[in-house]
C-alpha positions in Angstrom: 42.0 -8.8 11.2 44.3 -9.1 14.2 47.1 -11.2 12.5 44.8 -14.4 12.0 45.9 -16.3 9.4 44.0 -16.4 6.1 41.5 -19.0 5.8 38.6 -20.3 4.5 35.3 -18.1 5.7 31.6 -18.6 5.3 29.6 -15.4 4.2 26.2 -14.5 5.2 25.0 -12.8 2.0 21.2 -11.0 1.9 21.5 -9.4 -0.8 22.1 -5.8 0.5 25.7 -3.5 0.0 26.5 -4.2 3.5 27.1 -8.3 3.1 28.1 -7.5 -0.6 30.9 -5.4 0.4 32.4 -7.8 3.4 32.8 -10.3 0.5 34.6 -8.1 -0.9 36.8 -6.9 1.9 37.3 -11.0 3.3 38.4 -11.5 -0.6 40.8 -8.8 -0.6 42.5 -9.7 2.4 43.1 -13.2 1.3 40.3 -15.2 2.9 38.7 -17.9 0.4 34.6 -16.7 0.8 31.7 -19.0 0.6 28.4 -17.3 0.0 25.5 -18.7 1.8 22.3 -16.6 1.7 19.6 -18.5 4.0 16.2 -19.2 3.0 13.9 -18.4 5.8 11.2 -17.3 5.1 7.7 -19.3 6.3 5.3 -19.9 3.2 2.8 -18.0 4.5 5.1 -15.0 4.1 7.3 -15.7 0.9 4.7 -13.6 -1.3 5.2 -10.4 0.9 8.9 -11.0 1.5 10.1 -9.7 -1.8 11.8 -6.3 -0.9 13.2 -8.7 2.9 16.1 -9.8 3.9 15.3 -13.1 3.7 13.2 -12.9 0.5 13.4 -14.4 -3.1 15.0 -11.1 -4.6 17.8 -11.3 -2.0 18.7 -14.4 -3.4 18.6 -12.9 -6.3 20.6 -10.0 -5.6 23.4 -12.1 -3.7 23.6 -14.6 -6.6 24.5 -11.4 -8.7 26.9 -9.7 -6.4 28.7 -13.6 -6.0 29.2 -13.8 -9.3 30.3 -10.3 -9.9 33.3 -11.0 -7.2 33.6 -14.6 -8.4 33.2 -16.1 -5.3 31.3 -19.1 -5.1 27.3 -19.2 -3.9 25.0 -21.3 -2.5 21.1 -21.3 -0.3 20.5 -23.3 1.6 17.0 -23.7 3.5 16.7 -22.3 7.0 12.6 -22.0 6.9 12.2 -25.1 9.4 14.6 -23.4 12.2 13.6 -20.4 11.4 10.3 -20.9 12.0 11.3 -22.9 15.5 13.9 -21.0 16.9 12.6 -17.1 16.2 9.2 -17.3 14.8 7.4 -19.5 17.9 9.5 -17.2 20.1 8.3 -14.3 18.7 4.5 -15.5 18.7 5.1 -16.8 22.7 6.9 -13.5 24.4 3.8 -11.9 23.0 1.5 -14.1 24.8 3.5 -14.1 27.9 3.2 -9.9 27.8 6.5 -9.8 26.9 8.1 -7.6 23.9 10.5 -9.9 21.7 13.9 -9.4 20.1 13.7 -11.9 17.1 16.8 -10.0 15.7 18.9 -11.1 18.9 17.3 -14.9 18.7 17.9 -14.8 14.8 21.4 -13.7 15.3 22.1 -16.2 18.0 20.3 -19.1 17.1 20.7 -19.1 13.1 23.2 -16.2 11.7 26.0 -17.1 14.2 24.6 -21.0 15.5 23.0 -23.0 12.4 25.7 -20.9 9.8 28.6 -22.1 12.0 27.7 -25.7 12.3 27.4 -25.2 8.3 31.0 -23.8 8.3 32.8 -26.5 10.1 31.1 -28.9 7.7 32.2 -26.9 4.7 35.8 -26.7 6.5 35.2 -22.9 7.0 37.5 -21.6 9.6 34.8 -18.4 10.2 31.7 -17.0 9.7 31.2 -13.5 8.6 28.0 -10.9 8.1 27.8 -7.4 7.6 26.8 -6.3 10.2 28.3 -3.1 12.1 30.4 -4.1 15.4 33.9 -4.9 15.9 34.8 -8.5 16.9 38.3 -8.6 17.9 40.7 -11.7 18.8 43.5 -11.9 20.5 44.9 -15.3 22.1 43.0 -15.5 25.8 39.6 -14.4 24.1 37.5 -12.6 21.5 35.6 -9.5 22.8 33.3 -7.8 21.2 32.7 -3.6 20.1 30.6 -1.3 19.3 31.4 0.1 15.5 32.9 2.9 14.6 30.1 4.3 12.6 27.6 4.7 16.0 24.6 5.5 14.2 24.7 1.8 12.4 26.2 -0.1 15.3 24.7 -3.0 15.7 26.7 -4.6 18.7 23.3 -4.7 20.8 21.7 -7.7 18.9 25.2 -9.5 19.3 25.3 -9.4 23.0 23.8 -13.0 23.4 26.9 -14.8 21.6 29.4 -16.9 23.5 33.1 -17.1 23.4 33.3 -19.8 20.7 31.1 -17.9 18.8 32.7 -15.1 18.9 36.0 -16.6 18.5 34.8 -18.4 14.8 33.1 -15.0 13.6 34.1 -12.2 11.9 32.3 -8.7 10.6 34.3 -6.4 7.8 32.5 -3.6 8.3 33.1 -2.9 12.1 35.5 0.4 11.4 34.2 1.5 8.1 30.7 4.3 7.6 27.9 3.4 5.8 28.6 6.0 3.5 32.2 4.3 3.2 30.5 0.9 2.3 28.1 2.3 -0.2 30.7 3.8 -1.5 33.2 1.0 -2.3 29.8 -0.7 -3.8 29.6 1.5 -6.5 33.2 1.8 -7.5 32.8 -2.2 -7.9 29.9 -1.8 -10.1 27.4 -3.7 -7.2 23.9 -3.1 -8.5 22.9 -3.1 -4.5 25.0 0.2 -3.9 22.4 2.5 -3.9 19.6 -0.5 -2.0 17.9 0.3 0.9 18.0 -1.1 4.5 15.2 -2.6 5.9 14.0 -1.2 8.5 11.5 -3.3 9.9 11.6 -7.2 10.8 11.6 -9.4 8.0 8.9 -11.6 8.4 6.3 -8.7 9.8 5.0 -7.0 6.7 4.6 -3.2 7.2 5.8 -3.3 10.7 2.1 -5.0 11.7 2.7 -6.8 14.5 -0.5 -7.7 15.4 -1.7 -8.9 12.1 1.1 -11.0 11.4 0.3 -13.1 14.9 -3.3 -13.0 14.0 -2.6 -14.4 10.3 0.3 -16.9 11.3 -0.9 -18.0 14.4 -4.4 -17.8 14.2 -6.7 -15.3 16.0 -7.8 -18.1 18.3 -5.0 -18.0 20.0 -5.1 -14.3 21.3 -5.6 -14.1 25.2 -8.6 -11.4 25.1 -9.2 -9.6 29.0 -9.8 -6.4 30.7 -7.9 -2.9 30.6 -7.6 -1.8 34.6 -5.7 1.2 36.0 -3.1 0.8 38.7 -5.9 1.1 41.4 -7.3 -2.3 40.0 -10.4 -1.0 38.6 -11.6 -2.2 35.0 -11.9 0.2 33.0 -12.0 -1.2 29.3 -12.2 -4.4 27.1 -9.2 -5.7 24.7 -9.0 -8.1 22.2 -5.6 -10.0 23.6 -2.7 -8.9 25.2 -0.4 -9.9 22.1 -1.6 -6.7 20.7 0.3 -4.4 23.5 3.4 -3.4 24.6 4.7 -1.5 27.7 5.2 2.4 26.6 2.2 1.9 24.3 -0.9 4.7 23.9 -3.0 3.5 21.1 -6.2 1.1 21.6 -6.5 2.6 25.1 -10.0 3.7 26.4 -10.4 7.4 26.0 -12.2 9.8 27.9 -9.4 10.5 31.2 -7.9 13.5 32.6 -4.7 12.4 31.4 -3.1 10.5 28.6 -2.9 6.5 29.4 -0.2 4.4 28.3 0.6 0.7 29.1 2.6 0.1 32.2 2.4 -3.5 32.6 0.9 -6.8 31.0 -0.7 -9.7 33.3 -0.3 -12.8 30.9 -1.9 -15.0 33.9 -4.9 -12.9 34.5 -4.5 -12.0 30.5 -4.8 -7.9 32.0 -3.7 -5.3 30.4 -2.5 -2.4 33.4 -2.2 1.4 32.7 -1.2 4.3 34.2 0.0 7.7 33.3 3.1 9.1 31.9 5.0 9.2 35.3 4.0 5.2 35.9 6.0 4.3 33.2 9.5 5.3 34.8 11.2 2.8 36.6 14.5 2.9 39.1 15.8 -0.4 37.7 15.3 -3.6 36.5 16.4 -7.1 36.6 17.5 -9.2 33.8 17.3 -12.5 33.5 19.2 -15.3 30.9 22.8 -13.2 30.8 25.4 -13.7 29.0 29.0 -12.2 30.5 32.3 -11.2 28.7 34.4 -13.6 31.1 35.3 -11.7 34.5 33.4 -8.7 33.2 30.9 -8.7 36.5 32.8 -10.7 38.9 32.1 -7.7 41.2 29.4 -5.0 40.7 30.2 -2.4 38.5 29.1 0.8 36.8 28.2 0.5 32.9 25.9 2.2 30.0 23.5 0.3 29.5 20.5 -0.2 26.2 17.6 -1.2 27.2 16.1 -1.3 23.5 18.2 -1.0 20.4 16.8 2.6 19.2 17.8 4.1 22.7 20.5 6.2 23.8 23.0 4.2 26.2 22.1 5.7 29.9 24.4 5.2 33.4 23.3 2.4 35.4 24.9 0.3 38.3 25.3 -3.2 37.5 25.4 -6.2 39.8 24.8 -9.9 38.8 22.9 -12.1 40.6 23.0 -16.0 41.2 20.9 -18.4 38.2 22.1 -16.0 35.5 20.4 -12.9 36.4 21.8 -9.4 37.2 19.9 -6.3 38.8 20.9 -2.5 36.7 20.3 0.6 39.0 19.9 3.3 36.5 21.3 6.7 37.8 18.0 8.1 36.6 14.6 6.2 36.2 14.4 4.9 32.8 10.9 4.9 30.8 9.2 2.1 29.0 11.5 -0.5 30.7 9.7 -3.3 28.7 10.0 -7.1 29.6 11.2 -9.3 27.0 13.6 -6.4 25.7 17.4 -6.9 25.7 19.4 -4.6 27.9 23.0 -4.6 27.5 25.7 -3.4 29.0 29.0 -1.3 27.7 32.4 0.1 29.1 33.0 2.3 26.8 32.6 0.4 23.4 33.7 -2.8 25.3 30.4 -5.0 25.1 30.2 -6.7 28.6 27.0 -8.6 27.8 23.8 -8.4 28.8 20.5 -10.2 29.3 16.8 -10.2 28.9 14.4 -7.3 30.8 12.2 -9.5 33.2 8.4 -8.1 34.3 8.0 -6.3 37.0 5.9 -6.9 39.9 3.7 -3.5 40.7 2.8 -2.2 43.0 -1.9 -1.9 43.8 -2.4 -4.7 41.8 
């Protein structure tokens, strides 16, 4: 923990090994942990959110785990931000024929914004989670790293936090394996050693986008238009743009010499635009909304770069532009650039920052 002294910390807890086990580790090295496990979830949802994150068995399984450390534990209800600050952004990039990140927003807003504010009421010092990246401090600034288990790094959905976030937030498991973790969970006699991750966003049910924007939102609100190919000619019907995103292939018309696939979304002239595999490639992009590691781009520089958190970092050239934005030259076109995505930007495990994938004009429109 960099020499910071011991002090009182404010724990994220959902109810899986990974938060389990930071309480642990903050305990052992002498902080004083708080448990807080956020209610979130909208009523619409709180019958399917059993097995989530943010459901009524986490706060089961985080009561447990808080009592089995004898640290103390409390919930307190989120479901009102939650439902303003990542569930009406999720619902709007989709009608602007954008892709959302509720993970980054969620992290942002609510895991590292509303749990803060929290903390300095409760006379926390920090706030910790379990989630896999390194946050380091040292006294000009905290930075923050990838983990040193790569395959659960979770660095990318921290890119959006600031420097006094960062500098009030701490996360246990940044050098440890999820193996390690799981591990140290069942020598303590967790129950949650063995518990799965989730792997899909809490609040969408089976990964169903689409359904959970036509049940939470209403169907009416669904921008319904024409399919057209690059040389503007309709060539299908769809039932809303919220129910595509770029790099897609399914609900396409059939019937072409070649496989279509989503290359752009018109949320004006509510259009859905596709192309072939080759359209989807695309030289660079520019990012709007960034947030900067202080003096990271004061000049243009070469980074890796995630455009999507299940994507291999590529090469890019990086050079940030007035009003927050910055342009990425990849070294070679990227596919399924897709607006509304987070790209961020590395040297080495350093986390520059990043910023938000804007939508490209094309081209025969």
């Amino acid at each position: 923990m960099n020499g910071l002294p011991k002090k009182r910390v404010l724990l994220g807890m959902s109810g899986g090994v990974d938060s389990s086990v930071s309480a642990y580790l903050l305990k052992e090295q002498g902080y004083e942990v708080i448990g807080i496990t956020m209610k979130v979830w909208p009523q619409d949802c709180i019958s399917r959110a059993e097995d989530k994150c943010c459901g009524p068995q986490a706060v089961a399984d985080a009561r447990g785990v808080a009592h089995a450390l004898g640290i103390p534990h409390y919930v307190i209800d989120e479901a009102d931000e939650f439902e303003k600050l990542v569930i009406n952004y999720f619902g709007q990039e989709y009608r602007e024929g954008r892709t959302p990140n509720p993970c980054v927003m969620c992290n942002e807003k609510l895991k590292f914004g509303r749990l803060q504010d929290k903390a300095k009421a409760l006379g926390a010092e920090y706030v910790a989670t379990g989630h896999y990246a390194r946050i380091e401090h040292n006294s000009e600034r905290s930075v923050l790293k990838r983990a040193v288990d790569a395959r659960k790094d979770q660095s990318y959905f921290l890119f959006s936090l600031k420097q006094e976030q960062l500098s009030r937030s701490l996360t246990p498991l940044g050098e440890m394996t999820k193996p390690d973790v799981r591990i140290v969970a069942q020598k303590l006699g967790l129950k949650v050693y063995d518990k799965e991750d989730s792997q899909e966003i809490c609040f969408v049910p089976g990964n169903d986008y689409a359904g959970f924007l036509k049940s939470h939102f209403g169907e009416s609100t669904f921008h319904p238009g024409g399919i057209y190919d690059r040389s503007g000619n309709r060539i299908g019907e769809h039932e809303g743009i919220e129910m595509y995103t770029v790099g897609q292939r399914k609900g396409l018309p059939g019937g072409q010499t070649k496989p279509l696939y989503v290359i752009d979304i018109d949320p004006l002239g509510h259009r859905v635009i596709v192309g072939d595999y080759d359209d989807l490639h695309r030289a660079d992009c520019f990012i709007a909304n960034t947030n900067w590691l202080p003096g990271a781009v004061d000049q243009p520089r070469e980074v890796t770069v995630k455009i999507r958190y299940n994507w291999p970092p590529v090469k890019a050239h990086l050079e940030a532009l007035s009003n927050h934005r910055a342009r990425l030259i990849f070294h070679e076109p990227q596919r399924s650039v897709s607006p509304g995505q987070a790209a961020v930007c590395y040297d080495e495990d350093l986390v520059l920052g990043g910023g938000w994938i804007e939508r490209a004009e094309m081209h025969g429109q």
